[in-house]
C-alpha positions as a printed Julia matrix, in Angstrom:
99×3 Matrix{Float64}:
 -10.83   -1.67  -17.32
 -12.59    1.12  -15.47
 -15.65    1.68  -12.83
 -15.8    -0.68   -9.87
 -12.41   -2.77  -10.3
 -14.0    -3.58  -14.22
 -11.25   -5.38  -16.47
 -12.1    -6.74  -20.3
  -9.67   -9.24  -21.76
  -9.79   -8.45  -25.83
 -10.52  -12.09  -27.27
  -9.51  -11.48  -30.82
 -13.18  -10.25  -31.94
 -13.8    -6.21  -31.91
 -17.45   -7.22  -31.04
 -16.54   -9.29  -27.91
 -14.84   -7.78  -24.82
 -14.57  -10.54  -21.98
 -15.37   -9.71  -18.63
 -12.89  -10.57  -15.98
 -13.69  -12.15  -12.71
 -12.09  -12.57   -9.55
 -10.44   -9.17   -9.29
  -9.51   -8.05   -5.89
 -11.1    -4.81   -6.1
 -13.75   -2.92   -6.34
 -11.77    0.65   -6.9
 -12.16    2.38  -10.6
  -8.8     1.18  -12.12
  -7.2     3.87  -14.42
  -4.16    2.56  -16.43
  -2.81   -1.05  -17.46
   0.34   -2.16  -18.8
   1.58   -5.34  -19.79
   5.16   -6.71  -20.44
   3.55  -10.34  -21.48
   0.6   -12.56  -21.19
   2.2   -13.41  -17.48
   2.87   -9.48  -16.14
   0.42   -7.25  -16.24
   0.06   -4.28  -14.11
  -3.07   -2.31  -13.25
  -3.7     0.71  -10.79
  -6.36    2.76   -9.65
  -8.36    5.03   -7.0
  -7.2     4.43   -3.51
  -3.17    3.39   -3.67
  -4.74    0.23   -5.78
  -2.19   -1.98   -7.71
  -2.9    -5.46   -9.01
  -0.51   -7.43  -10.79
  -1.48  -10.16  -12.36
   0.84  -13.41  -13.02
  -0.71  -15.37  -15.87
  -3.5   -17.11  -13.7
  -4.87  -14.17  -11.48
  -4.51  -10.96  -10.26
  -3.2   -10.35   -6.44
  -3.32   -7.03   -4.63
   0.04   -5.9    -4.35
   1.08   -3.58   -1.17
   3.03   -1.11   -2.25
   5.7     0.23    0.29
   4.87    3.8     1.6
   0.97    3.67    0.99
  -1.05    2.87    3.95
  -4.3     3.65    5.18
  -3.35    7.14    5.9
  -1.77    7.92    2.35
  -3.61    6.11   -0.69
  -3.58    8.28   -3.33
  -5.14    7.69   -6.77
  -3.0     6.36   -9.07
  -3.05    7.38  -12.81
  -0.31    5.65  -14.87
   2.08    3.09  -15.03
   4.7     1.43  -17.08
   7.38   -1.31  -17.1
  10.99   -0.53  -19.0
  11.9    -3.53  -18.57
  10.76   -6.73  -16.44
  10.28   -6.67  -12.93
  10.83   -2.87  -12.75
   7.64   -1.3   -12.68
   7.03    3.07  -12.5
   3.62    3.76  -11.08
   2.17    7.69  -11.11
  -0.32    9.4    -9.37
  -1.83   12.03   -7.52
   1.34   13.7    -6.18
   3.47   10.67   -6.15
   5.66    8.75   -8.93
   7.05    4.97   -7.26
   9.71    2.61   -8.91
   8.72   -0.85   -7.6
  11.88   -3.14   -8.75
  11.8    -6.66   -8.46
   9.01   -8.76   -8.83
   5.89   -8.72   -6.64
């Protein structure tokens, strides 16, 4: 994951990163976490956060980001399923539930 919305799926070989398609973003991404092969979280510049469900990754709005207030976003991590903790630029959000 990384410049321009940019996320490799690890297929088992340390030679051979695969390139993922189809992402809904073109923001640098900064931090992924996974609770299984059907949740995975990414975030990024801009108030970006992706989740991705086992067949593709959506754009998820996250309540309190707008246009006016996308900050970029640096971390995140799920304790448990459906309860996500995003971190950024001057903001930590608990997202519970499922997107």
């Amino acid at each position: 994951m990384g410049n321009g919305g940019e996320i490799r799926h690890y297929t088992g070989d340390p030679a051979v990163w695969d390139i993922v398609t189809n992402v809904p973003t073109t923001a640098n991404l900064n931090a992924i976490w996974g609770a299984s092969p059907s949740d995975i979280w990414a975030v990024g510049d801009k108030g970006v956060a992706l989740h991705y469900d086992g067949s593709g990754w959506t754009r998820i709005k996250v309540a309190g980001l707008d246009e006016s207030r996308r900050p970029d976003l640096t971390a995140v991590w799920m304790p448990s399923p459906g309860h996500v903790w995003i971190g950024g630029v001057g903001i930590v959000l608990s997202l519970g539930g499922k997107p």
